[in-house]
C-alpha positions, 0 to 999 in steps of 0.5 A, spaced: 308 390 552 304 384 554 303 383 562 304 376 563 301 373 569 304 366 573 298 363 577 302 359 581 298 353 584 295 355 592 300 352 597 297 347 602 296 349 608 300 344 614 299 342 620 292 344 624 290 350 628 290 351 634 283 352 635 283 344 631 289 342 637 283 344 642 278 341 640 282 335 640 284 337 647 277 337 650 274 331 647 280 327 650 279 330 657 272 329 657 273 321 654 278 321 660 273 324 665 268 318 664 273 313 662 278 313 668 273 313 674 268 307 670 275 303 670 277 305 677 269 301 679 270 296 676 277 294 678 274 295 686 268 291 684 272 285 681 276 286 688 270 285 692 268 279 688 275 276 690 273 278 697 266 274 697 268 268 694 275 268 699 269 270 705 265 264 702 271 259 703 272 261 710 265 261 711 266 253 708 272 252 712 269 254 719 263 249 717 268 244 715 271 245 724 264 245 726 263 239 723 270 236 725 269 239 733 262 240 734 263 247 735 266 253 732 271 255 739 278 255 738 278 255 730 283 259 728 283 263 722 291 262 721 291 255 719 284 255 716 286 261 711 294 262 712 298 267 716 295 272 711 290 274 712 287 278 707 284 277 700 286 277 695 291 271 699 298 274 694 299 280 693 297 286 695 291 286 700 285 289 698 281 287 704 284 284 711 280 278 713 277 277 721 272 275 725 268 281 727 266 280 734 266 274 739 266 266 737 261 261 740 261 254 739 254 254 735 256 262 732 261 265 728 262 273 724 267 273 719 268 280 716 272 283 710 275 291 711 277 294 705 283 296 706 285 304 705 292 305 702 289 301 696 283 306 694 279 299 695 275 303 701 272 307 696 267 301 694 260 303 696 259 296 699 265 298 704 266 292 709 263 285 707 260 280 712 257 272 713 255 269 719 254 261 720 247 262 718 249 265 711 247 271 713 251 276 708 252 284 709 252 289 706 243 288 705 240 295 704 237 295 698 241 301 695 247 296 696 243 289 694 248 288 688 254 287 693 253 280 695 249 279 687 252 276 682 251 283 678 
């Protein structure tokens, strides 16, 4: 008697293994390890460009009074800016808006504090300021792209 002998074709193999699935896994986690905290700078400097420009126009505003007054004195934020005031001027506030220290009638501080519950004070630029001189802070060179263009 002859033997006879089927060759039935190999069977595919389906799905992955789980040595594939964790190879899959860990280059996720390391291209979310760089990506989240890349994105997250950007949305806090893109916060802090809104709070320059609303500093400048506050600054504009209050030279504006001086010229109308021949003295800063007596400026008030609330009708200059509005009753909130914080930047960005809707929405929630990234940074509150003041004066930092005492008015005179030929000098003013204004000052941009990020705000905390927003992750906004985790910027390296912290709190923002311009003076009637147009004199800008933060200024060390380690932070000179704060008020740059960059």
């Amino acid at each position: 008697m002859k033997s006879c002998t089927v060759n039935l074709p190999a069977r595919p193999s389906r799905g992955f293994t789980l040595m594939e699935l964790m190879v899959v896994v860990a280059i996720v986690g390391i291209l979310v390890g760089i990506a989240v905290p890349t994105y997250q700078d950007s949305v806090r400097k893109s916060r802090r460009g809104q709070a320059k420009a609303d500093l400048t126009e506050l600054a504009q505003a209050m030279e504006r009074y001086y010229t109308n007054n021949n003295s800063y004195l007596n400026a008030d934020l609330n009708i200059l800016w509005g009753p909130l005031l914080q930047s960005p001027r809707t929405g929630a506030a990234q940074y509150t808006i003041s004066f930092d220290g005492a008015v005179t009638s030929s000098t003013f501080k204004l000052q941009a504090v990020p705000s905390t519950s927003s992750g906004q004070s985790k910027d390296k630029c912290g709190t923002l300021t311009i003076d009637n001189a147009g004199r800008k802070t933060p200024i060390e060179d380690a932070k000179k792209e704060c008020w740059n263009m960059n």
